[in-house]
C-alpha positions as CSV (number, residue, x, y, z in Angstrom):
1,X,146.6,-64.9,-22.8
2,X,144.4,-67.3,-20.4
3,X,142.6,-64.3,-19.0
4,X,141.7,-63.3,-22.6
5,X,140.5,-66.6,-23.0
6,X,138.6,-67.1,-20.1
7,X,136.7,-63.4,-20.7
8,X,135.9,-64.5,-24.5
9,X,134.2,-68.0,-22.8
10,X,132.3,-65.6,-20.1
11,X,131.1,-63.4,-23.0
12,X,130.1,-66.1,-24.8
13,X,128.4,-68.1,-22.4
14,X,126.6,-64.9,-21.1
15,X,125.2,-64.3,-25.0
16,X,124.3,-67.7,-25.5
17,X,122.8,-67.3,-22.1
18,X,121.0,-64.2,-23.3
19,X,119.9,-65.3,-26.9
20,X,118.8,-68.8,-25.0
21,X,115.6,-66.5,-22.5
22,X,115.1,-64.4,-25.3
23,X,114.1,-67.8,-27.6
24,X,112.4,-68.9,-24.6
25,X,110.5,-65.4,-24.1
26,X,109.5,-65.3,-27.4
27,X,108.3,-69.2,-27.8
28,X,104.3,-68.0,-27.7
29,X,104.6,-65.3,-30.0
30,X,104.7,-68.0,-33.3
31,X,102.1,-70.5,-31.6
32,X,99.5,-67.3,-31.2
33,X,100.0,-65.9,-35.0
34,X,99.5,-69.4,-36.2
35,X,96.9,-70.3,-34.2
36,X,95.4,-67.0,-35.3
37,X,95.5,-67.6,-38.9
38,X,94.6,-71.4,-38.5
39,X,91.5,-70.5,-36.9
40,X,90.6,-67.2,-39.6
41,X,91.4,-70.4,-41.9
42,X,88.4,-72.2,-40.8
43,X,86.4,-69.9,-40.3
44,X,87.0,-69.9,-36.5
45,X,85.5,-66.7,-35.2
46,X,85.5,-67.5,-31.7
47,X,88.8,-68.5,-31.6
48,X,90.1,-65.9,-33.8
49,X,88.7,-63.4,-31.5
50,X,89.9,-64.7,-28.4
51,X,93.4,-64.4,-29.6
52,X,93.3,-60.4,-30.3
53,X,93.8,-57.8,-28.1
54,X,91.4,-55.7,-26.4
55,X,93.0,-52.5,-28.2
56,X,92.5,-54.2,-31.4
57,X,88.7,-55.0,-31.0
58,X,87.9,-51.9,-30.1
59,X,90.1,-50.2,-33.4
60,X,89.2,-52.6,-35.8
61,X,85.3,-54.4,-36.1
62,X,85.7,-57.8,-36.7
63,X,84.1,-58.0,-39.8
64,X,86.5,-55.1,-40.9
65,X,89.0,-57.5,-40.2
66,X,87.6,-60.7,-42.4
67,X,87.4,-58.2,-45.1
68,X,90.9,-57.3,-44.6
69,X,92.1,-61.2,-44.3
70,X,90.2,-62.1,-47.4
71,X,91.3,-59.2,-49.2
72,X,95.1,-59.8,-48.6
73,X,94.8,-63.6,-48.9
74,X,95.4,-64.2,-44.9
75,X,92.9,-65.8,-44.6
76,X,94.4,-68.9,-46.2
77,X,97.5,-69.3,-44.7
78,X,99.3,-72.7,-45.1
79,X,102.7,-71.8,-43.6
80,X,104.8,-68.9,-42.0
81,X,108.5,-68.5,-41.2
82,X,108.8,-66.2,-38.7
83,X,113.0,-64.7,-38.9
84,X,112.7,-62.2,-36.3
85,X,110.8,-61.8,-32.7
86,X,111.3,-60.0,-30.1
87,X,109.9,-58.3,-27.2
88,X,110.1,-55.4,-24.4
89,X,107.9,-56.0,-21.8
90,X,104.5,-56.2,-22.6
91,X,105.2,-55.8,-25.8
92,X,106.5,-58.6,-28.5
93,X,106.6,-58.4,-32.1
94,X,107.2,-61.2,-35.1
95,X,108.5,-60.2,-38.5
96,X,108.7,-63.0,-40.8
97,X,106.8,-64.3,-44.1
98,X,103.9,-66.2,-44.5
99,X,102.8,-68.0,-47.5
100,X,98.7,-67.7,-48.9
101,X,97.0,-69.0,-51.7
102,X,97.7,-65.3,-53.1
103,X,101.8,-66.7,-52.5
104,X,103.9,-65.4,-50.0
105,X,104.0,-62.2,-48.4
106,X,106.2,-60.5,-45.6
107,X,104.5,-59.5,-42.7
108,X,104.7,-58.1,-38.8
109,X,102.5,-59.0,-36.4
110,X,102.8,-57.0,-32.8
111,X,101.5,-58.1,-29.5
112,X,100.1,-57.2,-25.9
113,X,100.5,-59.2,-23.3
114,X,97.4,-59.3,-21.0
115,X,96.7,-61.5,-17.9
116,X,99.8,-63.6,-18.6
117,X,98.4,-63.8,-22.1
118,X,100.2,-62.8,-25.5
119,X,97.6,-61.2,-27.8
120,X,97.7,-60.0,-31.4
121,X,97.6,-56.4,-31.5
122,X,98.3,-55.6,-34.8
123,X,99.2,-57.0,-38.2
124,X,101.1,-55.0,-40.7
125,X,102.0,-55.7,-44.5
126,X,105.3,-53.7,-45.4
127,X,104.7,-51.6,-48.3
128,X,105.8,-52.8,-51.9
129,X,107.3,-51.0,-54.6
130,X,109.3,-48.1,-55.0
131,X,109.1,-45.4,-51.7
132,X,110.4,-41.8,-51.4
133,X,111.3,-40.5,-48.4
């Protein structure tokens, strides 16, 4: 019974262990999104810019993006919850919610990271409504 014990401790320590560099990990992921739509917000360009990837420049014009931002209210963000993150590598990802003037709206933002740098790579707005498939 004390050896069942002390494995169930060891498996919980090692999780907590685990969950605890995964949080840690993941810490930048939230500050870059924010950042991001604080500085679209204000009109930031500069800033804006210097938090996407390079991938995502070359795909996607900036002013392709505003237009994309304004259209979908994202360019007014006041808050965001973000419930899940995680990451493989280079790669991270944020799924979460964030609230606009337009209300709120779920929504996954991927990342790169370059030169010690996370980047946003790509935002996505799950689809709403009915789907087949």
């Amino acid at each position: 019974m004390k050896l069942l014990l002390k494995i169930i401790a060891v498996i919980f320590v090692l999780g907590a262990l685990g969950g605890g560099v995964a949080f840690y990990m993941t810490a930048e992921l939230p500050k870059v999104a924010n950042a991001f739509f604080t500085a679209a917000k204000n009109g930031d360009d500069t800033t804006a810019q210097s938090l996407l990837s390079n991938g995502f420049k070359l795909s996607t014009p900036y002013p392709e993006l505003k237009a994309y931002l304004s259209s979908h209210g994202l360019d007014t963000v006041t808050d965001s919850s973000w419930n899940n993150r995680s990451f493989s590598g280079s790669n991270g990802k944020l799924e979460g919610k964030v609230t606009t003037a337009k209300g709120d709206m779920p929504l996954s933002v991927s990342f790169l990271k370059s030169d010690g740098k996370w980047q946003i790579h790509g935002l996505s707005i799950p689809a709403a409504g009915l789907s087949t498939g």
